[in-house]
PDBQT receptor file of N, H, CA, C and O in Angstrom, charges set to zero:
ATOM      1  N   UNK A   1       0.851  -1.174   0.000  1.00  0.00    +0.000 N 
ATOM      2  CA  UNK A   1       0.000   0.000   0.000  1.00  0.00    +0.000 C 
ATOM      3  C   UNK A   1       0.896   1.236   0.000  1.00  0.00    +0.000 C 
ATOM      4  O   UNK A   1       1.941   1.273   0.650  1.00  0.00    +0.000 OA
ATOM      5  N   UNK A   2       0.549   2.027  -0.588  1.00  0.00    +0.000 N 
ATOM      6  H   UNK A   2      -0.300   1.997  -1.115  1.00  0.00    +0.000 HD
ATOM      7  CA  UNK A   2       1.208   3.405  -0.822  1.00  0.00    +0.000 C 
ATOM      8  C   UNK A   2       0.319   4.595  -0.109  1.00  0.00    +0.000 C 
ATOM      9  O   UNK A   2      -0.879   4.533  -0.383  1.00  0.00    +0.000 OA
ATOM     10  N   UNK A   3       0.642   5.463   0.598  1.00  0.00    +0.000 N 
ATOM     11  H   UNK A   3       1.616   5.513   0.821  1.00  0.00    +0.000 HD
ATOM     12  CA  UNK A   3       0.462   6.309   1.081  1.00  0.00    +0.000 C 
ATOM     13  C   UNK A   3       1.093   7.667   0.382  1.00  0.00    +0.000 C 
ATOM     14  O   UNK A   3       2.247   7.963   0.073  1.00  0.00    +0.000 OA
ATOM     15  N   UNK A   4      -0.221   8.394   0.262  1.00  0.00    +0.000 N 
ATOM     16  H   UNK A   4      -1.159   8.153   0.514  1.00  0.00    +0.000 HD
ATOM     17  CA  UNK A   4       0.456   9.681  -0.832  1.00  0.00    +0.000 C 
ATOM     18  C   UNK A   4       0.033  10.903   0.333  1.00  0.00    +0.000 C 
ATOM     19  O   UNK A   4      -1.001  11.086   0.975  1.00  0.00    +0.000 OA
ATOM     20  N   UNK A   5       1.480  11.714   0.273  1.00  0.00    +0.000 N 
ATOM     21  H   UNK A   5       2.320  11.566  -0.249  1.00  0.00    +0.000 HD
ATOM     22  CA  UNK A   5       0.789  12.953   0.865  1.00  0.00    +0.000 C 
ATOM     23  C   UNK A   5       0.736  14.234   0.322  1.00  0.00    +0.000 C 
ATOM     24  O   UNK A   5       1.263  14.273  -0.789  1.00  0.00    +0.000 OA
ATOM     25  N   UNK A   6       0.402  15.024   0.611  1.00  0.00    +0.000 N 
ATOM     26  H   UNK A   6      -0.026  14.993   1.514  1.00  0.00    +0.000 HD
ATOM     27  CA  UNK A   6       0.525  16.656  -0.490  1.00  0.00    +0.000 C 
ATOM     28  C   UNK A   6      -0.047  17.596   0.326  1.00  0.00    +0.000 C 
ATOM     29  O   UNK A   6      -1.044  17.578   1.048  1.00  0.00    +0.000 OA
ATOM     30  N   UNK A   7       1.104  18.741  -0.031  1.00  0.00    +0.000 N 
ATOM     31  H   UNK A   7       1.914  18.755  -0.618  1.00  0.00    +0.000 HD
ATOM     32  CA  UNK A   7       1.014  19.607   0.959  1.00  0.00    +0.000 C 
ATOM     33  C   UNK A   7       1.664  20.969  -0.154  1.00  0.00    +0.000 C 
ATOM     34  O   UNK A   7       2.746  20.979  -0.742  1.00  0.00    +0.000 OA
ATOM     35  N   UNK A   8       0.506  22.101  -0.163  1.00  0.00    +0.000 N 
ATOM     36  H   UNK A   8      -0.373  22.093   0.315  1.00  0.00    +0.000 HD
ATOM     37  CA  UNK A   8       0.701  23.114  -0.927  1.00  0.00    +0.000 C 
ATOM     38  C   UNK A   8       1.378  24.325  -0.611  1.00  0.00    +0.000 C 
ATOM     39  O   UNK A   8       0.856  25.328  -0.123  1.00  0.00    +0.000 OA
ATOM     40  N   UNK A   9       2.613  24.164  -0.931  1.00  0.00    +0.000 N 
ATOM     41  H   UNK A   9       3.037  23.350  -1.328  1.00  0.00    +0.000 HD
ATOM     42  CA  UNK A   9       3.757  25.425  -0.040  1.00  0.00    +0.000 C 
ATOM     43  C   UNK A   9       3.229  26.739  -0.192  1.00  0.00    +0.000 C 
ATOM     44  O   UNK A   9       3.222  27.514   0.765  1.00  0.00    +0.000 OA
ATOM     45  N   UNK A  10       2.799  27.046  -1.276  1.00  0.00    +0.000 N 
ATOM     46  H   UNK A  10       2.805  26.416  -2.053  1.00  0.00    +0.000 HD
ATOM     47  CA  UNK A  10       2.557  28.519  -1.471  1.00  0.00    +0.000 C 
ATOM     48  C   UNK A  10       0.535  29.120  -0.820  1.00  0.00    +0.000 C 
ATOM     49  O   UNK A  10       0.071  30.259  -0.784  1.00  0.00    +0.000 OA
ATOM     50  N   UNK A  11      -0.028  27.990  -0.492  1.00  0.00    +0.000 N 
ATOM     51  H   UNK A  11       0.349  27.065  -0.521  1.00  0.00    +0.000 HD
ATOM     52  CA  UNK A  11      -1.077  28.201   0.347  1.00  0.00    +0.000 C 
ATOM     53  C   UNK A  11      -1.236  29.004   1.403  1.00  0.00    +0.000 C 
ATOM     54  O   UNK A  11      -2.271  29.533   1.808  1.00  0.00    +0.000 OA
ATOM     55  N   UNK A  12       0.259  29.086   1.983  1.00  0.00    +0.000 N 
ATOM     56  H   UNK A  12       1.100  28.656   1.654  1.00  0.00    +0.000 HD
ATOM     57  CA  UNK A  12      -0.290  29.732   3.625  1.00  0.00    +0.000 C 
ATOM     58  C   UNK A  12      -0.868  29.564   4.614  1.00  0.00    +0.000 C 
ATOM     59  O   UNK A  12      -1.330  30.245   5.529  1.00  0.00    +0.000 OA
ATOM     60  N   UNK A  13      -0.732  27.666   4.087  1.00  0.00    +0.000 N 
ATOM     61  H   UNK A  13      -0.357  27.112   3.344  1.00  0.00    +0.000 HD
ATOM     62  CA  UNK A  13      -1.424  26.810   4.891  1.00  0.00    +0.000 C 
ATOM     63  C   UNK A  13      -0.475  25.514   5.279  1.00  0.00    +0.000 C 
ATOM     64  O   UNK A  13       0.190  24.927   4.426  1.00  0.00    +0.000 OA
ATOM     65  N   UNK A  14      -0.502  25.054   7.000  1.00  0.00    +0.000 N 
ATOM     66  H   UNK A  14      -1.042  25.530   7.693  1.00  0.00    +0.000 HD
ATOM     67  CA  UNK A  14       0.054  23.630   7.094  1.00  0.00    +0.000 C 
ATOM     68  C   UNK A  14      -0.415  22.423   6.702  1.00  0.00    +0.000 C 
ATOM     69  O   UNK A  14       0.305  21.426   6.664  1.00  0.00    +0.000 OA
ATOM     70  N   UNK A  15      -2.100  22.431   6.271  1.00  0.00    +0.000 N 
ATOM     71  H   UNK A  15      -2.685  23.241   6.302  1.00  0.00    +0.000 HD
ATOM     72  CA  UNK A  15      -3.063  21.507   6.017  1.00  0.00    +0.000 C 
ATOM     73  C   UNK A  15      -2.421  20.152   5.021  1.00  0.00    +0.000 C 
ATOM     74  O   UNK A  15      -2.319  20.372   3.815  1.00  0.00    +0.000 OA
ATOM     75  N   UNK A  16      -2.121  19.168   5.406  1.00  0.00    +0.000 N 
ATOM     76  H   UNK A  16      -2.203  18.989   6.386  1.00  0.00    +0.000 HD
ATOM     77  CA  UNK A  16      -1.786  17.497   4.723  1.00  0.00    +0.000 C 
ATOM     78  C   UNK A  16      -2.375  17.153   4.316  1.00  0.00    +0.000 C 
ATOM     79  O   UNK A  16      -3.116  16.731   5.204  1.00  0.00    +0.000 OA
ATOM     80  N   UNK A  17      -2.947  16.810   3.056  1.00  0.00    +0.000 N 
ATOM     81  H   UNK A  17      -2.345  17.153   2.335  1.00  0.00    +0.000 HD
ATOM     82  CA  UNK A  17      -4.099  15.809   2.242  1.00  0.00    +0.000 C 
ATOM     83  C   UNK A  17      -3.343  14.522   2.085  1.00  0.00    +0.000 C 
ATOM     84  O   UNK A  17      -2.306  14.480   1.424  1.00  0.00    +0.000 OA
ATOM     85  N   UNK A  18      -3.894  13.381   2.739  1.00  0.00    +0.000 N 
ATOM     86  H   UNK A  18      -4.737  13.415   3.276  1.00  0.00    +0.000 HD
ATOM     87  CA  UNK A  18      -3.563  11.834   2.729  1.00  0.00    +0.000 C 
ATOM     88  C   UNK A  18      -4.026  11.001   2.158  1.00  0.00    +0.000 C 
ATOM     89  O   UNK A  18      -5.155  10.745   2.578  1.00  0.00    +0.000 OA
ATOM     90  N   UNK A  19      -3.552  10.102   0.957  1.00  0.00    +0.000 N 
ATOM     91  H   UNK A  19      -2.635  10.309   0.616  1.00  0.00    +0.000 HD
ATOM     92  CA  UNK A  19      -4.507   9.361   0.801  1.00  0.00    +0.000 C 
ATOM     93  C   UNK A  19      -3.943   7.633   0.451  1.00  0.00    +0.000 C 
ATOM     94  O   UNK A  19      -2.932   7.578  -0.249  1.00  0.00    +0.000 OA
ATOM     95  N   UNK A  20      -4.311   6.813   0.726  1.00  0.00    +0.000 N 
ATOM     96  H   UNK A  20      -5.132   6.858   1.295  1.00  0.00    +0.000 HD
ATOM     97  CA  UNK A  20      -3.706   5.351   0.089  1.00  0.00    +0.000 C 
ATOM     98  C   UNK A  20      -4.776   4.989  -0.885  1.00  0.00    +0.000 C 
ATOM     99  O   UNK A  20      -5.032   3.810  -1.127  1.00  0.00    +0.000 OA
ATOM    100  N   UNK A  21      -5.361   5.915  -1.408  1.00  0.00    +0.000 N 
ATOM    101  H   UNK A  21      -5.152   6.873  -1.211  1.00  0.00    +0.000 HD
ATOM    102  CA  UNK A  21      -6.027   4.977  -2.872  1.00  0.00    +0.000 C 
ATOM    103  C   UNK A  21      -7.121   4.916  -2.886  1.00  0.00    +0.000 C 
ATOM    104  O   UNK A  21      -7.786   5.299  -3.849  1.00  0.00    +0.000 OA
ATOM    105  N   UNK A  22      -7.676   4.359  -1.696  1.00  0.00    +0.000 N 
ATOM    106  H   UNK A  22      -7.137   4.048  -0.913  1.00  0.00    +0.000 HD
ATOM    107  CA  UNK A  22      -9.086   4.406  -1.033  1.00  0.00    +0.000 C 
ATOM    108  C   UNK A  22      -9.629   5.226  -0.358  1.00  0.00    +0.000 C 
ATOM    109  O   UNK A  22     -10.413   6.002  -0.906  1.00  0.00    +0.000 OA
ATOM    110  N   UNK A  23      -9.396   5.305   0.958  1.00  0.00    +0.000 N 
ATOM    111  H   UNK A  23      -8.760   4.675   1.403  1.00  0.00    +0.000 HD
ATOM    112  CA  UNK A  23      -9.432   6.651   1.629  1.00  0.00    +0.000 C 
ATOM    113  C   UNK A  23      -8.727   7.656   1.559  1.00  0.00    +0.000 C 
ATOM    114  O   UNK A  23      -7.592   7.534   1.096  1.00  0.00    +0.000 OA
ATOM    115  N   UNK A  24      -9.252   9.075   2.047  1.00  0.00    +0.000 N 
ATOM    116  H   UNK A  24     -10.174   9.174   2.423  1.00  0.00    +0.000 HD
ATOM    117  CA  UNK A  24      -8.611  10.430   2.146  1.00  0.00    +0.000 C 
ATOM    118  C   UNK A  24      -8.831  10.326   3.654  1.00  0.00    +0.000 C 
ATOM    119  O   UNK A  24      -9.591   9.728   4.416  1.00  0.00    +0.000 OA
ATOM    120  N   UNK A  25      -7.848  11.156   3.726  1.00  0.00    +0.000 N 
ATOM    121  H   UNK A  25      -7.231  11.642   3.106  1.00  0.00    +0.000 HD
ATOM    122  CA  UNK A  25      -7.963  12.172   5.212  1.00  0.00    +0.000 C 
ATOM    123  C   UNK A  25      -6.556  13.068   5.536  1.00  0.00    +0.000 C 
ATOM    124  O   UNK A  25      -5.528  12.692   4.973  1.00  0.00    +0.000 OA
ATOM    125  N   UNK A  26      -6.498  14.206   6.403  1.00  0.00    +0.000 N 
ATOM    126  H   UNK A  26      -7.333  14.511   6.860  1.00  0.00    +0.000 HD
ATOM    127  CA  UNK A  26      -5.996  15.228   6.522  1.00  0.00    +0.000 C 
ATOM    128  C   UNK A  26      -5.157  15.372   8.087  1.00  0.00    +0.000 C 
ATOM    129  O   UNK A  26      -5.434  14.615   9.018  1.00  0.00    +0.000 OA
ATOM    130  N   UNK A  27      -4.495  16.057   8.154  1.00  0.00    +0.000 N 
ATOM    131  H   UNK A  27      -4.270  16.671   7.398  1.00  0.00    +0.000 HD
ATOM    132  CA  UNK A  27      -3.618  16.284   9.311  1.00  0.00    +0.000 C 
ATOM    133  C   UNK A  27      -3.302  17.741   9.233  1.00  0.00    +0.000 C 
ATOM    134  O   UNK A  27      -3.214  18.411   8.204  1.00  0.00    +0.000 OA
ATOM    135  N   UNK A  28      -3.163  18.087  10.310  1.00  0.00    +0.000 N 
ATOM    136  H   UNK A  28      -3.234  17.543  11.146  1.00  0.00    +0.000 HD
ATOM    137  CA  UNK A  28      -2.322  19.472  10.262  1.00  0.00    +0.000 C 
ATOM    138  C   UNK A  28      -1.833  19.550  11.407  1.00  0.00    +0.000 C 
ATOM    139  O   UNK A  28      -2.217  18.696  12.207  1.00  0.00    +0.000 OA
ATOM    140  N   UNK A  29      -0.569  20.855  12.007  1.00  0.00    +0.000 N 
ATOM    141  H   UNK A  29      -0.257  21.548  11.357  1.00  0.00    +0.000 HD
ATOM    142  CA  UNK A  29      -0.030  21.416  12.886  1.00  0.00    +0.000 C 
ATOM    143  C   UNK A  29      -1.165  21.810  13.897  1.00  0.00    +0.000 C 
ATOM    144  O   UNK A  29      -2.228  22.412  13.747  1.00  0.00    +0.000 OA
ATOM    145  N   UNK A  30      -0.684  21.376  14.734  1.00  0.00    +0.000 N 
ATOM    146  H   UNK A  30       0.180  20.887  14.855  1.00  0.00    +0.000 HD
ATOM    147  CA  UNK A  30      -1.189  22.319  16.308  1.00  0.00    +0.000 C 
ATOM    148  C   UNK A  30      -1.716  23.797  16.737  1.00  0.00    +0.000 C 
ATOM    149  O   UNK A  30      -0.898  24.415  17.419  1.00  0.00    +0.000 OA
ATOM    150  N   UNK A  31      -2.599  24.287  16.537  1.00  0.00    +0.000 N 
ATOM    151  H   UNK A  31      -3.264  23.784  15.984  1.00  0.00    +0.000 HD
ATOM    152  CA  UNK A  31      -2.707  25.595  17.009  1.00  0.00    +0.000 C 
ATOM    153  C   UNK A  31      -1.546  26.435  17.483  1.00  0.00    +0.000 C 
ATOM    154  O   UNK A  31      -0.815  25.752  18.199  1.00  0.00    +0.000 OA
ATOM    155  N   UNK A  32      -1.212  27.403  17.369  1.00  0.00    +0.000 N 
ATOM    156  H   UNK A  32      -1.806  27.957  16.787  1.00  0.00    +0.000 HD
ATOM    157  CA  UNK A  32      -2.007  28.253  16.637  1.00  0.00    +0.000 C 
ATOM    158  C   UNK A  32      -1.143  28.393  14.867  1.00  0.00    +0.000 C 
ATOM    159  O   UNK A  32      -1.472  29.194  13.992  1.00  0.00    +0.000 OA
ATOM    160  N   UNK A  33       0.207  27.143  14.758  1.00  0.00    +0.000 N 
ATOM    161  H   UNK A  33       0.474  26.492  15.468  1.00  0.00    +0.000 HD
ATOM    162  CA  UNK A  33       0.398  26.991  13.233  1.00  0.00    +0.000 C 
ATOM    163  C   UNK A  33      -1.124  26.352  12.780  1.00  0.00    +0.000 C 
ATOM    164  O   UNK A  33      -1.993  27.185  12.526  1.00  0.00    +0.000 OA
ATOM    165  N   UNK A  34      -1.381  25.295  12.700  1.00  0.00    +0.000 N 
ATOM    166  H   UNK A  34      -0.675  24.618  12.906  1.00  0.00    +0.000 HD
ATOM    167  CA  UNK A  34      -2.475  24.985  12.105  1.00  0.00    +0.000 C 
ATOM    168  C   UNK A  34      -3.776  24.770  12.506  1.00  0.00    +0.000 C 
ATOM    169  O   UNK A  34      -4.234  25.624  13.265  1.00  0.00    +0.000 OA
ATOM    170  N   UNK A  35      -4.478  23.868  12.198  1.00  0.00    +0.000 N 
ATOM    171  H   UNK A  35      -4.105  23.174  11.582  1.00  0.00    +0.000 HD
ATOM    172  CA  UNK A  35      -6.225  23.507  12.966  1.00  0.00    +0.000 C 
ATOM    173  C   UNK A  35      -5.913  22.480  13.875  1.00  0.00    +0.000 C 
ATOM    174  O   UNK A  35      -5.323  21.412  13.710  1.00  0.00    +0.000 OA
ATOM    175  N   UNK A  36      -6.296  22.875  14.623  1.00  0.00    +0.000 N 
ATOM    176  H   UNK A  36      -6.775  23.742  14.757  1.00  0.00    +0.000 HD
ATOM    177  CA  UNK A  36      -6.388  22.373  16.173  1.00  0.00    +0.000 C 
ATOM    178  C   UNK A  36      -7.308  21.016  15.806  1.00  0.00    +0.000 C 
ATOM    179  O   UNK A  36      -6.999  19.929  16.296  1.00  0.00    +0.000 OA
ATOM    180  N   UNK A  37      -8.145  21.119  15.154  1.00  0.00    +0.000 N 
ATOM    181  H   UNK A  37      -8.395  22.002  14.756  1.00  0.00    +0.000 HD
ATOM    182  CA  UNK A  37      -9.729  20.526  15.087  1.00  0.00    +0.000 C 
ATOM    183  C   UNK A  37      -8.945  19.091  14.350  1.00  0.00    +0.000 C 
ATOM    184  O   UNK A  37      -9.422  18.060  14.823  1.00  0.00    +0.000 OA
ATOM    185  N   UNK A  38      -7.920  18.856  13.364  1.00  0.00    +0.000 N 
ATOM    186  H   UNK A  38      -7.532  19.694  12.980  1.00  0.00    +0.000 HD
ATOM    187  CA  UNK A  38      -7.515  17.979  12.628  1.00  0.00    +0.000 C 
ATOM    188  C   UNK A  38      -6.296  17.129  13.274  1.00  0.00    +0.000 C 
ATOM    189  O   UNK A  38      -5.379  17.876  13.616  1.00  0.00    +0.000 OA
ATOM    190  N   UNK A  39      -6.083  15.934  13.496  1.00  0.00    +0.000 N 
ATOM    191  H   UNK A  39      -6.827  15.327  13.218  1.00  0.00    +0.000 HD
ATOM    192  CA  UNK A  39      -5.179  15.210  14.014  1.00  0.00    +0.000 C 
ATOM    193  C   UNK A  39      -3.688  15.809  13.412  1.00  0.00    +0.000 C 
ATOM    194  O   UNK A  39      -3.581  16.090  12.218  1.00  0.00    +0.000 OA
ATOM    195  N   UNK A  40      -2.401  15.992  14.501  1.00  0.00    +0.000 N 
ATOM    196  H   UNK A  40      -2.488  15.763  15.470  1.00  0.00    +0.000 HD
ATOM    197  CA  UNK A  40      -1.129  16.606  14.042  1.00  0.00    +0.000 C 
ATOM    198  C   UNK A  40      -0.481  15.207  13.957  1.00  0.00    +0.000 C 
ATOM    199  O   UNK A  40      -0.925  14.291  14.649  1.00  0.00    +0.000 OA
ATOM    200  N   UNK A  41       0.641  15.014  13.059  1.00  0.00    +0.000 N 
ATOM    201  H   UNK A  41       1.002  15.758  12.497  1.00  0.00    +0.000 HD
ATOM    202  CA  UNK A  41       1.380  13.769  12.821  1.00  0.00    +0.000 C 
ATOM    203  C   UNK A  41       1.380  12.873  14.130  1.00  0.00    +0.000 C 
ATOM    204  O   UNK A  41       0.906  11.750  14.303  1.00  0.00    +0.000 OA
ATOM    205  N   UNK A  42       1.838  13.444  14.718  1.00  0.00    +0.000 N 
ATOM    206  H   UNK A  42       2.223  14.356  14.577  1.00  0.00    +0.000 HD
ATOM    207  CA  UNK A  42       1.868  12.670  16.244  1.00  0.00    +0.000 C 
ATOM    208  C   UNK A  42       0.990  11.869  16.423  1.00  0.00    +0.000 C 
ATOM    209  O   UNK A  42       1.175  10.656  16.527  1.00  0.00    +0.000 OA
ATOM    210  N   UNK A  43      -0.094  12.445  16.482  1.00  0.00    +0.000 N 
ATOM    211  H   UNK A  43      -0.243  13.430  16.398  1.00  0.00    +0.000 HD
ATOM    212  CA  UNK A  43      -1.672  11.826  16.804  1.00  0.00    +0.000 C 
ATOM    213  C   UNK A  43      -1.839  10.555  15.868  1.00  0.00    +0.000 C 
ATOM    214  O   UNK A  43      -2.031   9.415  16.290  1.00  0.00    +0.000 OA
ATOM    215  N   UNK A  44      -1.743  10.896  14.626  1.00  0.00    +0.000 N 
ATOM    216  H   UNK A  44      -1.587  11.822  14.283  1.00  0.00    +0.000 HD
ATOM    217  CA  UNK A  44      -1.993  10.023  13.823  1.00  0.00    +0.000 C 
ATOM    218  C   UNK A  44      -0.645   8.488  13.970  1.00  0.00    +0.000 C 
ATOM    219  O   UNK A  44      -1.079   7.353  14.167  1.00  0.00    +0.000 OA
ATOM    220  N   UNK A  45       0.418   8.664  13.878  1.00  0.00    +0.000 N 
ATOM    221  H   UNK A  45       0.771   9.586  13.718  1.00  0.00    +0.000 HD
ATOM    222  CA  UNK A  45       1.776   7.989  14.309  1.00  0.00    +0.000 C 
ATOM    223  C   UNK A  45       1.129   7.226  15.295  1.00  0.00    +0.000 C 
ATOM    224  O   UNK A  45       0.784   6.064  15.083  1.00  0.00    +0.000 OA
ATOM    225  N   UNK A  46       0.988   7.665  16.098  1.00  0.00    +0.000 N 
ATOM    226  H   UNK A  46       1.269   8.610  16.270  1.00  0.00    +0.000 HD
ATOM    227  CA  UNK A  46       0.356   7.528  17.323  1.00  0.00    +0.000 C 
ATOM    228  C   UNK A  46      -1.083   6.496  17.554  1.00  0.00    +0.000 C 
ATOM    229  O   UNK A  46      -1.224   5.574  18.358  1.00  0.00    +0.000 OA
ATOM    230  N   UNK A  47      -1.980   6.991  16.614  1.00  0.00    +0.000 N 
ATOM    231  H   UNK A  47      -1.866   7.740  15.961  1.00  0.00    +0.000 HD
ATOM    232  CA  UNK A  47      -2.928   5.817  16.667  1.00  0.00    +0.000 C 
ATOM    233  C   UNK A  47      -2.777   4.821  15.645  1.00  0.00    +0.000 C 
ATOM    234  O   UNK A  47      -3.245   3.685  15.573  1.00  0.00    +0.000 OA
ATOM    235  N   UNK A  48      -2.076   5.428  14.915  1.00  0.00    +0.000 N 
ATOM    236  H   UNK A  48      -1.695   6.350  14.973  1.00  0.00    +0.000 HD
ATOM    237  CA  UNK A  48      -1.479   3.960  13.868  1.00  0.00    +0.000 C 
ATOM    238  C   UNK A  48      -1.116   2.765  14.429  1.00  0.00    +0.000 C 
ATOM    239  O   UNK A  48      -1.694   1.681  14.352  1.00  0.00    +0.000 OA
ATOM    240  N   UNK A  49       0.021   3.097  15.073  1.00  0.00    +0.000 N 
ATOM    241  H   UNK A  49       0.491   3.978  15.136  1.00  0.00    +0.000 HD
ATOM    242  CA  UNK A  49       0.323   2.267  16.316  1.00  0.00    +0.000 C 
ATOM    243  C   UNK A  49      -0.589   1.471  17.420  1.00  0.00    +0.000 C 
ATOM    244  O   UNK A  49      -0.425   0.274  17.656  1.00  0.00    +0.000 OA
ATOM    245  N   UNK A  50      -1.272   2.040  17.868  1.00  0.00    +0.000 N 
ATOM    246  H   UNK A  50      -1.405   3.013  17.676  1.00  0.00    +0.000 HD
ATOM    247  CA  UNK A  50      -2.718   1.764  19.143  1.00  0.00    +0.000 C 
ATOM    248  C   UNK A  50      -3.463   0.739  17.899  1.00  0.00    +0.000 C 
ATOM    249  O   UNK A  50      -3.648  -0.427  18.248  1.00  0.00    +0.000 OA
ATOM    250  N   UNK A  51      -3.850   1.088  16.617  1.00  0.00    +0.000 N 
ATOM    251  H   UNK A  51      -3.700   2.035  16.334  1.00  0.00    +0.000 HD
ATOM    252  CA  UNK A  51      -4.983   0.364  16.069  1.00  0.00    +0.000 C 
ATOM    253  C   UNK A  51      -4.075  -0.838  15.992  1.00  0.00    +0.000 C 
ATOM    254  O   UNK A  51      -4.319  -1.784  16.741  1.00  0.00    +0.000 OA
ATOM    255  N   UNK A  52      -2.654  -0.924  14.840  1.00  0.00    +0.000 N 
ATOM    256  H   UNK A  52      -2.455  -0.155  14.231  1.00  0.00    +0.000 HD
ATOM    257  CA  UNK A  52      -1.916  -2.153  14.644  1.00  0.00    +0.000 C 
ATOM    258  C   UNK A  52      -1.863  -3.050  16.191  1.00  0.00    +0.000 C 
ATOM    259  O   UNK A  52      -2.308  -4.193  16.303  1.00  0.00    +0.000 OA
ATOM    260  N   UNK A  53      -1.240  -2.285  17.291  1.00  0.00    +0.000 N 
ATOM    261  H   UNK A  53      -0.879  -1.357  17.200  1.00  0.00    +0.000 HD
ATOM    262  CA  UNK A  53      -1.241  -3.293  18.457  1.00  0.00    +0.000 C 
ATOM    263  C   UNK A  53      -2.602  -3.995  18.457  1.00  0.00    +0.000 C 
ATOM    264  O   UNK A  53      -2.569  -5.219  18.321  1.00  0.00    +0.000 OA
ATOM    265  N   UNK A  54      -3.505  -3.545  18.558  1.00  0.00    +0.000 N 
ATOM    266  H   UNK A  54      -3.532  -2.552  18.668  1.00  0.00    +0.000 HD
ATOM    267  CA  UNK A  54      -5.102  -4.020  18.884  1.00  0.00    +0.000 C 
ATOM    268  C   UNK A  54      -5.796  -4.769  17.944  1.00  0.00    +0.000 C 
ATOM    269  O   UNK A  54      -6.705  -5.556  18.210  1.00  0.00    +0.000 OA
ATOM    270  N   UNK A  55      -5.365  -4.519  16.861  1.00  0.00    +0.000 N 
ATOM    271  H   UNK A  55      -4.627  -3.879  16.645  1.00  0.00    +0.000 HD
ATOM    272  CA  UNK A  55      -5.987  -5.416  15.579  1.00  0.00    +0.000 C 
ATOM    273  C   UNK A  55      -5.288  -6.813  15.704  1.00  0.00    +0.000 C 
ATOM    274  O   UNK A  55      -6.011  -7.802  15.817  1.00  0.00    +0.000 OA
ATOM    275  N   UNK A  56      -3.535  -6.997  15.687  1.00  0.00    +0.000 N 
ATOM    276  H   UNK A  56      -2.947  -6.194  15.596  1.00  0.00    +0.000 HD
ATOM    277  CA  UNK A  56      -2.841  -7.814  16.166  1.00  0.00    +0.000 C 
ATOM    278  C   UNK A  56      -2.986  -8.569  17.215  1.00  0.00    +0.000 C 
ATOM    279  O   UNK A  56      -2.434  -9.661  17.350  1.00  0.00    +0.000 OA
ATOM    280  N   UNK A  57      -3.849  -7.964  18.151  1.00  0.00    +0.000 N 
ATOM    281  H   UNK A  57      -4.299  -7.077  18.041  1.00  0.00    +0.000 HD
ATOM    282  CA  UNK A  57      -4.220  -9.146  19.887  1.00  0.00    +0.000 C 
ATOM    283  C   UNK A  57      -5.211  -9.494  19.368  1.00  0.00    +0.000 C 
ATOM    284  O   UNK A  57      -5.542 -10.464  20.049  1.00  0.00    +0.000 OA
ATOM    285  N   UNK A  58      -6.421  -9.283  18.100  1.00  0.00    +0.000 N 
ATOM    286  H   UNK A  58      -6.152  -8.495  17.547  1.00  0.00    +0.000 HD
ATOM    287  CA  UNK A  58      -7.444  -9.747  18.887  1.00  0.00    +0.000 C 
ATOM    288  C   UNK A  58      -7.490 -11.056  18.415  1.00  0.00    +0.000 C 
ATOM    289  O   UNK A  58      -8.308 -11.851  18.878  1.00  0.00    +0.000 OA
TER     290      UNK A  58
């Protein structure tokens, strides 16, 4: 699976568009660089991890 990301320098924006093919979804920086409201890499890293452990036990 390939994971594509894109991110528009001249926007004026931190906003990440993600996608592997199937789904989309978005990330951005932390308040007050970006939207608070959207998961920051971390988060996402982060539950990537939590889902793989948990999918793997059950």
């Amino acid at each position: 699976m390939t994971i594509e990301a894109t991110w528009l320098a001249n926007s004026g924006s931190s906003l990440c568009d993600l996608s592997n093919g199937t789904a989309h979804w978005k990330a951005d920086l932390d308040a007050p660089a970006g939207d608070a409201t959207l998961p920051n890499p971390h988060d996402l890293l982060d539950s990537a991890l939590a889902a793989c452990t948990t999918l793997t036990l059950q």
